[in-house]
N, C-alpha and C positions, 0 to 999 in steps of 0.2 A: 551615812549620807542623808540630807534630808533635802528637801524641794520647798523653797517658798518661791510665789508668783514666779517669771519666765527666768530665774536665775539658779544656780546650782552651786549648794554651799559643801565643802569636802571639810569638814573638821581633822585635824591631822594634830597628832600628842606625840612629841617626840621626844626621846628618851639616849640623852649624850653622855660619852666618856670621857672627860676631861682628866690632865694628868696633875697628878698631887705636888705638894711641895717636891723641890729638888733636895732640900735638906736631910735624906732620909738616915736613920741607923745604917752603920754598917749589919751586915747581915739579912738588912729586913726586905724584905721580898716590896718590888714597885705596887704601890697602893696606886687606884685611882678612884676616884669619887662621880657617884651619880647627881645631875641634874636636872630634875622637871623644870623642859621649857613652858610658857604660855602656850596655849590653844592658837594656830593661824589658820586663816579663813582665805578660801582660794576662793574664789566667783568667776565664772563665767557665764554668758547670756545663752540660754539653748535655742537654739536653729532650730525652729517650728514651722518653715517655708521647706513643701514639697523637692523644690525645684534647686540645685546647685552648681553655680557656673564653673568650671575646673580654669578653663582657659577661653581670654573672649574667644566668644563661637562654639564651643564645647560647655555640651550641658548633662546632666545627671538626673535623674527622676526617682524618688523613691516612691514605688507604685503603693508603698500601703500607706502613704499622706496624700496618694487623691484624693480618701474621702473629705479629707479639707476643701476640695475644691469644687467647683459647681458642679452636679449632677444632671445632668440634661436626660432628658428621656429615663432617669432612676441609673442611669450611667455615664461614670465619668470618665470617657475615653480616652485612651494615649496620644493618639492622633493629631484629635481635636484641638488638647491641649499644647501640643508641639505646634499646630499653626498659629497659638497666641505666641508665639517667640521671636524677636525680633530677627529678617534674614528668613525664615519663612513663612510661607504665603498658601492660599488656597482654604480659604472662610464660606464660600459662599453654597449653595444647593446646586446638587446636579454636579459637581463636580469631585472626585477622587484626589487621592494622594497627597501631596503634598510640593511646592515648588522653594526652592531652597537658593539663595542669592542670584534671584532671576532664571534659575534651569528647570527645566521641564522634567516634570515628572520621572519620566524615567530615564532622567540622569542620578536617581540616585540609589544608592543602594540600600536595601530595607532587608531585615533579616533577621531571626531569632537563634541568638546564640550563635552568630555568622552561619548562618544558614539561610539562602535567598529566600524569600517569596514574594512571587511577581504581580500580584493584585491586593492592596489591602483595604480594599474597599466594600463597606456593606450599605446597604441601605440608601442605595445614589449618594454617599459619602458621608452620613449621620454616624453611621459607628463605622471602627474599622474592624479587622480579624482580630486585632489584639484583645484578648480577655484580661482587664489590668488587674485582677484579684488573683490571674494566675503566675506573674511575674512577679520575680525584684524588685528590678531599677528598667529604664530607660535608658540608655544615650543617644547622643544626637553632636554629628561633627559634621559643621557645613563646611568644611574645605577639607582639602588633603594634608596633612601636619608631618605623616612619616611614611614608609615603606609599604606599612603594614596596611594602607590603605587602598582598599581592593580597584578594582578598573572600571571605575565610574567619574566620569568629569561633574560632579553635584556632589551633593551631602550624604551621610550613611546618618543611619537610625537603628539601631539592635537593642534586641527585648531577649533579657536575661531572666532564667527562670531561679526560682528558687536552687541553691544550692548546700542549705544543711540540712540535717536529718533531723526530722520532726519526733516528739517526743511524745506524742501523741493525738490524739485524733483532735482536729480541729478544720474550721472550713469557715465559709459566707456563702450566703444563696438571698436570692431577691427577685421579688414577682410584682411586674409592672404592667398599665394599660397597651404597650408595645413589646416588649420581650420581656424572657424571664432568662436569669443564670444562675449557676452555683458552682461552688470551689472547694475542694473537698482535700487536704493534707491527714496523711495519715501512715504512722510508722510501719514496716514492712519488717521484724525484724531490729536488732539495736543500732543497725548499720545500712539498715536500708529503709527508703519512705518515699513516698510515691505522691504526688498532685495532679489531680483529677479536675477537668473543665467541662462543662456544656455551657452552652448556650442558643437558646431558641426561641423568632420571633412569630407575631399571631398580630401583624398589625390590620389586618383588612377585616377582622371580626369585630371591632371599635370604632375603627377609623375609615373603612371601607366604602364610605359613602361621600367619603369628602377627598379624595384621594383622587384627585381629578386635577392636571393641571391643562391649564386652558381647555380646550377640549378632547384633552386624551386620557382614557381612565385605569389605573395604576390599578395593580394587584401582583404583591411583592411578601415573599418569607426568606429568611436565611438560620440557618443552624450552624456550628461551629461546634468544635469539641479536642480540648488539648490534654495531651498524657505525658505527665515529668516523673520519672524515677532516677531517681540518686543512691548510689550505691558505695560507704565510704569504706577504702580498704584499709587507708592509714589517716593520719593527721596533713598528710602532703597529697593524697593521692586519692580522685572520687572519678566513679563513672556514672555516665547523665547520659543516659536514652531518652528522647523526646520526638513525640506525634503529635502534627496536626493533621485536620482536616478541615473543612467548611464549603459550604456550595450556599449559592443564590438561585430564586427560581424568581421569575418576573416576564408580570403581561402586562401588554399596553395596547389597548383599544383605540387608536388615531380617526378623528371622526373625519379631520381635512383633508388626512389622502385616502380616506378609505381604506387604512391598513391596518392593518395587525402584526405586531409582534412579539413573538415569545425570545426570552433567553435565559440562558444557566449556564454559569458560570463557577468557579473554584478553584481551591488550591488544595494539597497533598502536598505533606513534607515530613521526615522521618529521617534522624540523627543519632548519632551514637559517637559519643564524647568522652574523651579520656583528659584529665587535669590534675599537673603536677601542681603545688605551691610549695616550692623551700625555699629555705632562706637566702640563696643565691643563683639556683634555678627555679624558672618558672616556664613552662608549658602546656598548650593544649592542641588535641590532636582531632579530629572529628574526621567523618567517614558519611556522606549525607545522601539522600535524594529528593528533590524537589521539582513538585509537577502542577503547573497552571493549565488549563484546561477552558476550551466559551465555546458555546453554542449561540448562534444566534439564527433566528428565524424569522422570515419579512412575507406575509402575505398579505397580496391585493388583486384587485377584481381579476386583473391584466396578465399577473404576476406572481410567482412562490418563488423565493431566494432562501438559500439557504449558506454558511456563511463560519464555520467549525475552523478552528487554531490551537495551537496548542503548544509551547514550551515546556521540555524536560529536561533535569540537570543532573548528573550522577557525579560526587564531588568528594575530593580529598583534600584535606587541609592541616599544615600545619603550623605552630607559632611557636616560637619558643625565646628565650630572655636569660640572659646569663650576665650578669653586673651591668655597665651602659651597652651591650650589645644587644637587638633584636634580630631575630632573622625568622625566616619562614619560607614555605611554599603553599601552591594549590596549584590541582589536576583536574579540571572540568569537563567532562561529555555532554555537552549542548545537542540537544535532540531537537529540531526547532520547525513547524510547520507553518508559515506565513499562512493568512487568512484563504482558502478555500473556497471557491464559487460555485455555487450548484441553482442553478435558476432554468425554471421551466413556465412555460405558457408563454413568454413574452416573442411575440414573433417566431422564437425557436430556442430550443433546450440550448441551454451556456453552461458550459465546464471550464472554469479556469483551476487547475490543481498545480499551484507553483511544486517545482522539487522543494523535496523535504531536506533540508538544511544539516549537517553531521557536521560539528565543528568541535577543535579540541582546544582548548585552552590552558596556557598552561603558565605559571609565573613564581617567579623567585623575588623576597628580597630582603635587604639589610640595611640597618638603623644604628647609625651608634651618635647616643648622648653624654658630649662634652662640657664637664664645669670651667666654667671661664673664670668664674667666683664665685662666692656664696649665696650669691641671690640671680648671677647672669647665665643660664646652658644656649646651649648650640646644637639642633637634632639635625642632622644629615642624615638620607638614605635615600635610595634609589630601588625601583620596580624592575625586572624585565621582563619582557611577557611575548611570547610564542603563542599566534591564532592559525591555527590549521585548518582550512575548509577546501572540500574540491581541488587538493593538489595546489593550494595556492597558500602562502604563509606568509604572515605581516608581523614585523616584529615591532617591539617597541620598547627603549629606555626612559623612563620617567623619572627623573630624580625630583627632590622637595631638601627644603632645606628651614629652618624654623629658627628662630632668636626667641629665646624667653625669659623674662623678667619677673622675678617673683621676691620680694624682699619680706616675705613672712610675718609683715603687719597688716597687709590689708592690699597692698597693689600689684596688681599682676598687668606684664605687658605682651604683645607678641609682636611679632612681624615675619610673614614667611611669603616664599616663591613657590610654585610646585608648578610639575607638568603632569599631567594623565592622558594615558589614551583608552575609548571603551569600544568594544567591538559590538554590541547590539545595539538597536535601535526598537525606538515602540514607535507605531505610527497607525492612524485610521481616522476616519472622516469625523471621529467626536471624542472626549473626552467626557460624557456627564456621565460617567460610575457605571457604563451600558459598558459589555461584550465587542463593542463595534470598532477599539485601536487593539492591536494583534506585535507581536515582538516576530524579529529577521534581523538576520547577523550581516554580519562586512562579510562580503562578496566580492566576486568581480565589476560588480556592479557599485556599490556602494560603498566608499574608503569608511574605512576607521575613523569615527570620532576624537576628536583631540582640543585640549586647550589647555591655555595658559593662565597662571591665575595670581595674585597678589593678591594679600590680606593684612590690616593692619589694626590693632586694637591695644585697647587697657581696660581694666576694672581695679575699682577700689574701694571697699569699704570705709564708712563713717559712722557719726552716731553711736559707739558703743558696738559697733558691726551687728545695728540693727536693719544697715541699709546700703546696700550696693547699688553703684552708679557704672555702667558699663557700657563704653562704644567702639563701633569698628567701623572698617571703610572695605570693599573687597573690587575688586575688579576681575574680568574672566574674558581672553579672548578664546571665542572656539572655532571649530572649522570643519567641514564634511558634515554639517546639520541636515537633514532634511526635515519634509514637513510633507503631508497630506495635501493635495489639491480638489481632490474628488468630493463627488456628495456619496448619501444613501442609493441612492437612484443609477449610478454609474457604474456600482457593479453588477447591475442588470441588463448592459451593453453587453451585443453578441462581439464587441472586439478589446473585452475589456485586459488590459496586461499592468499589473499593478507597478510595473515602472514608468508605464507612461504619466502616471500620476505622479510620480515622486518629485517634488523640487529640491535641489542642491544649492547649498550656500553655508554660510558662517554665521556665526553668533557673537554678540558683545554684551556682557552685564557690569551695571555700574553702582554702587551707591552704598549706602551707610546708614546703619541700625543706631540708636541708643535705646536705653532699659535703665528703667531706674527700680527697683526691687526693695521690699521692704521682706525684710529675714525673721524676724522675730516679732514673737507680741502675739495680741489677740488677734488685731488684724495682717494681716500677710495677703502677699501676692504682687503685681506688678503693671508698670503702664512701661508701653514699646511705642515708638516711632520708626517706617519703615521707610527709607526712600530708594526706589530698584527702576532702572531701565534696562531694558530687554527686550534688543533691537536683533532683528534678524535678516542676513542681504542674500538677496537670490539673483542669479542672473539666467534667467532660462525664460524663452518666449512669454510673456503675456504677465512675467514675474520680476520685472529687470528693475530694481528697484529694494530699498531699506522697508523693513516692514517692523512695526512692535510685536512681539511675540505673543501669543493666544494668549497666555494667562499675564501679561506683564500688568501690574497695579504700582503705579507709580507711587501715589501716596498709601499708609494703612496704618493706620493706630489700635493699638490693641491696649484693651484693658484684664484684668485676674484681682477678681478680690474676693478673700474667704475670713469669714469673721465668725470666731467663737466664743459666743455672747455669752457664755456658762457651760455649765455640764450637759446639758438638756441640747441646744438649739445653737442649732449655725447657718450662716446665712450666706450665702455668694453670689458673684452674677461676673458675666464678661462681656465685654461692649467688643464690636470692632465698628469700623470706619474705613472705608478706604474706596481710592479710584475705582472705577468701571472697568470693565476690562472691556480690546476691541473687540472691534467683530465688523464682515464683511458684508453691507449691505445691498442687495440688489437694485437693479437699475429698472428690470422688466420681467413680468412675467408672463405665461399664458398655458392654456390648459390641453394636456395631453390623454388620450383615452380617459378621462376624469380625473388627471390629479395635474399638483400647479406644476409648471415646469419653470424656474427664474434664471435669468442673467444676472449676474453680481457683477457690481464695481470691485473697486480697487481696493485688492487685498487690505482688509484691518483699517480702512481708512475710517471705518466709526468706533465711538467708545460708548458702551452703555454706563445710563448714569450711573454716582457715587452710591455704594454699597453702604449699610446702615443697617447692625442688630444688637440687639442686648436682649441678651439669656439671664432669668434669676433661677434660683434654686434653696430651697429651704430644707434642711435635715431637722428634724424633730427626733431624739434618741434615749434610751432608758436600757438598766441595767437590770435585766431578771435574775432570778435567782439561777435557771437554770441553763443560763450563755453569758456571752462576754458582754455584748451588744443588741440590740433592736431598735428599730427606729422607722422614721416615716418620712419619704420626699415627695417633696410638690417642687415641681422646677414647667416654667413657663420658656416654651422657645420662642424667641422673636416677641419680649411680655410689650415692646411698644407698637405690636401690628405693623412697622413699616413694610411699603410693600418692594419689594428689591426687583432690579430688571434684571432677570437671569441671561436671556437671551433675541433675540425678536425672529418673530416669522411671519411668514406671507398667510394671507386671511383672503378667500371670494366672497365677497358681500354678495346681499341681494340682489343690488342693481346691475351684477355683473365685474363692475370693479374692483381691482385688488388691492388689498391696506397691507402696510405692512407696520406692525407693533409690538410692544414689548411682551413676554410673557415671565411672570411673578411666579413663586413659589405657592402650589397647591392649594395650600391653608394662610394667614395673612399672622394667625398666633395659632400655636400648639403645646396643651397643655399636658401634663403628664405625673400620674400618682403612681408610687409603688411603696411594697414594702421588705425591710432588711433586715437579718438577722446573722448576728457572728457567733459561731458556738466554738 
């Protein structure tokens, strides 16, 4: 086999038996004669783009072609690069996670190896927990397609660690002006091998002086650290224990209310995996526990709040595949503590301690995939799921049903229906990558979340299937949503009861993605067009009325380009674009024991302006003698200084007066050098 420029030539010399004349002697034994055919030449185009669609909406990631793609901060994150996807959303600062055909955050499910974890957030949203040198692949399914897809009304995302046995010692490590990581594989053994993660940030020793947005002064580290062993017993059959860990620590010096606040925050999660693969069975079996954990602390003149939550899941899961049948279960112990109030000085010590949540969850289901024809299937299956809390139990049947079209040159279609129902809810007065929204389950109080959902799409390769064109359309009715009503300051009320805060209502998301993709070549990567509404109806005093949803971004253009100019030197950058999100602005304020007190208007009735950034990043690389790799990044965030309205607040001027105005990210451009080595 030899490799010239992006094509792949397979020379193949074959060597036939053809049969001899018929004429033969009696006696003589059948002769047949050899013939040397020509040389033929098979070519195909190799697929040098990270990213591969399976089915529109279903994406793939192969984590070791990041480094093709822009490096921000000396790291290219999984996150980050899933919100350039067309369908989701969530680009800007100060804000976490990810929103997925208009749903909120934690409507979706995120997890390594199907294993939850419920914050993946570092750095007010700059990196997430994913260390992508220490994974696989990626996936990414923003609708529900089968059975097997767990009890979240949004999208799933899971990070696959490595799964073969390394042959010896080998890794990546890299030390940059903001953090440092490294990745370390290395045999255990001819049947066992182990991958090792850290990572650790030092941004306030560099950065620490400018780290100031509007006038509250930031002082922020987080650390992280993952452990994969793989244990292979046969050719069909491997066992994957896997750890993480990660914690955030962050201060924030508020000069306009005179306050301070500290918070720490993390996750904890630990698996143990068992995986069949034969040639007509397939199975995996896992045994988990997963632990989120927030401190948060609020002191002022007046005032100390204190503010502890915490979500625990002890979890059994099974999956298993036998020709077009899927089936499976999971058995979950939810441990769940809603947000905690502990406030002293203000008038009088306030203890709100809601009960501690024991809920059990529990669900079955099965999938079977029918050929209609050789290019037409039919996936059918249905969820059912048993939520046990406090003596009260909510059931639910979710069937999905999928049409798929795939005629094995280049076009693939779908069209599917699905119903989901999910029993927790995240909720709290903010969302920007802080401690301050906390997770509580369906109660008597709060029904089960549920909706309905249609989806419709095609992709098709052109060009030599150097280039994929692919769109979809999705729609989602929901219902039993709530939402936050409260500020900061409210649960410093001597009557504070976190349901009277809560608002009840339904959700509707509407719209439709295209992606045009180029697959191959020097340059690769992608431009998306995003159109989502994401209206939400409350009928409850002071709320009776259609509201756009916190994060909804009507319009959002995303760009990905990664170009490998030679051996040496590669060059990327990603633009986005997109609407404002709303936000509620006040009508009046005035000043209470010295901090602002406001009245708001009408829920979400304003939009902050159009959003606007472009990231570059430059790798510089060289081959020593004694690693695989080395090399050098410079990547610029934000390299045209626009200045983006994240949010607005209330300002006392001198004269007394209060303004109310936009506040911008931090820094206006932020640069960033590191350096990397693969041995």
């Amino acid at each position: 086999m030899r490799i010239l420029s992006n094509k792949t030539y397979i020379t193949l010399t074959a060597l036939c038996l053809l049969p001899a004349s018929a004429s033969l002697a009696q006696n003589d034994v059948e002769r047949r004669q050899s013939v040397l055919l020509d040389s033929v030449v098979i070519s195909a185009r190799r697929h040098t783009d990270a990213l591969k669609q399976n089915t529109p909406g279903s994406y793939d990631w192969n984590m070791q072609q990041l480094d093709l793609l822009p490096k921000i901060f000396g790291n290219a994150d999984p996150i980050h690069y899933a919100q350039m996807l067309p369908g989701v959303q969530t680009n800007s600062e100060y804000r976490c996670g990810i929103n997925i055909d208009g749903c909120d955050n934690a409507h979706n499910s995120i997890t390594i190896s199907g294993v939850p974890v419920y914050n993946v957030g570092h750095l007010l949203g700059f990196f997430s927990i994913f260390n992508g040198s220490h994974f696989k692949k990626m996936n990414i399914k923003r609708s529900a397609t089968d059975g097997a897809y767990p009890n979240r009304i949004g999208g799933t995302l899971d990070m696959t660690p490595f799964l073969n046995i390394a042959d010896s010692l080998e890794g990546e490590y890299s030390v940059g002006l903001i953090s440092s990581q490294g990745t370390m594989r290395t045999p255990l053994g001819r049947k066992t091998s182990a991958t090792i993660s850290i990572r650790g940030s030092y941004l306030n020793l560099l950065y620490g002086r400018w780290l100031k947005a509007d006038n509250t002064q930031i002082f922020y580290q987080f650390g992280d650290a993952n452990v994969s062993v793989v244990h292979k017993f046969s050719e069909q059959d491997r066992l994957l224990i896997d750890f993480y860990t990660g914690i955030d620590n962050a201060k924030f010096n508020e000069a306009n209310y005179l306050a301070k606040i500290k918070a720490k925050w993390g996750n904890t999660t630990g698996a143990i995996h068992w995986l069949h693969e034969g040639q007509k069975w397939r199975s995996h079996h896992s045994i988990y526990v997963s632990s989120y954990h927030n401190h948060f602390r609020l002191q002022m003149e007046e005032a100390e709040g204190r503010m502890p939550s915490y979500i625990t899941d002890f979890g059994l899961k099974t999956n298993s595949k036998w020709r077009q049948l899927s089936f499976g279960g999971d058995v979950v112990a939810h441990f769940i503590r809603p947000q905690t109030i502990y406030a002293d000085n203000f008038y009088s010590d306030i203890t709100s301690v809601p009960d501690r949540q024991n809920a059990m969850e529990t669900s079955v289901y099965a999938d079977w995939k029918q050929p209609l024809s050789a290019s037409l299937f039919l996936n059918a299956g249905t969820r059912l799921t048993l939520w046990h809390i406090d003596k009260h139990n909510f059931k639910s049947a979710d069937p999905s049903i999928t049409l798929q079209y795939d005629n094995n040159k280049g076009l693939k279609m779908s069209v599917g229906w699905f119903m989901r129902h999910q029993y927790i809810f995240q909720t709290g007065f903010s969302d920007a990558g802080l401690p301050t929204e906390f997770w509580m389950s369906t109660d008597r109080n709060n029904k089960p979340q549920y909706c309905n959902g249609l989806t419709a799409g095609a992709s098709v390769y052109f060009g030599k299937r150097m280039w994929q064109l692919s769109a979809d359309i999705f729609f989602r009715s929901m219902y039993n949503q709530i939402e936050y009503s409260g500020s900061m300051l409210d649960c410093l009320n001597a009557s504070y009861d976190l349901n009277n805060y809560l608002l009840h209502g339904k959700g509707r998301n509407v719209g439709c993605n295209i992606m045009l993709q180029k697959c191959a070549g020097a340059i690769t990567g992608w431009c998306s067009y995003t159109f989502t509404r994401a209206r939400r109806t409350f009928n409850e005093e002071g709320h009776n009325n259609t509201y756009p949803a916190n994060h909804e971004r009507p319009h959002e253009l995303n760009a990905v380009m990664a170009w490998s100019t030679g051996k040496h030197l590669t060059i990327g950058a990603t633009f986005v674009f997109a609407s404002g999100t709303p936000f509620t602005a006040p009508v009046s304020a005035s000043i209470l024991n010295g901090n602002i007190i406001a009245t708001y208007g009408k829920h979400n009735a304003n939009r902050l302006g159009a959003y606007g950034r472009l990231d570059v990043s430059v790798n510089y690389k060289w081959k020593p003698k004694h690693a695989k790799e080395r090399g050098i990044n410079f990547s610029v965030y934000n390299a045209t200084a626009h200045r983006n309205d994240l949010f607005y607040r209330i300002d006392k001027q001198r004269d007394g007066d209060f303004a109310v105005r936009p506040v911008s990210f931090m820094l206006d451009m932020l640069p960033s050098l590191s350096y990397y080595c693969k041995f």
